[in-house]
C-alpha positions, 0 to 999 in steps of 0.5 A: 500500500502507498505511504508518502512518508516512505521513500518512492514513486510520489505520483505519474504526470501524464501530459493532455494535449490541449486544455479542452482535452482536460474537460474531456478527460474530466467528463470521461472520469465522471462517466465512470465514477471515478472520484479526482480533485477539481480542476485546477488553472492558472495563468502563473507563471505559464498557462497550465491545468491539471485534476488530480486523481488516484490509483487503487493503492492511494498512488496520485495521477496527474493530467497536466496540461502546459499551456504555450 
């Protein structure tokens, strides 16, 4: 079982093409009941987004999106 206190992987950063991928990617989460953070958005320093989720073992998945 994952522990952030102990030494390893922390978290997967899975890069979305665009920003409206994000949305999409949010409906299709929905879809299936899968529980994840709010999406997140900022202009600062660089235009990015990125929600949150987490694997069976408590393990975070992040879809990131970097805007250019």
């Amino acid at each position: 079982m994952f522990n952030p206190l102990r030494t390893g992987l922390d978290h997967v950063a899975l890069a979305v093409a665009s920003r409206q991928d994000m949305f999409t990617w949010i409906s299709h989460l929905d879809a299936l009941g899968v529980d994840h953070d709010p999406l997140f958005e900022t202009a600062e320093p660089l235009p990015h987004a990125m929600v949150v989720l987490r694997d069976p073992d408590g393990i975070a998945i992040e879809l990131f999106w970097l805007g250019g």
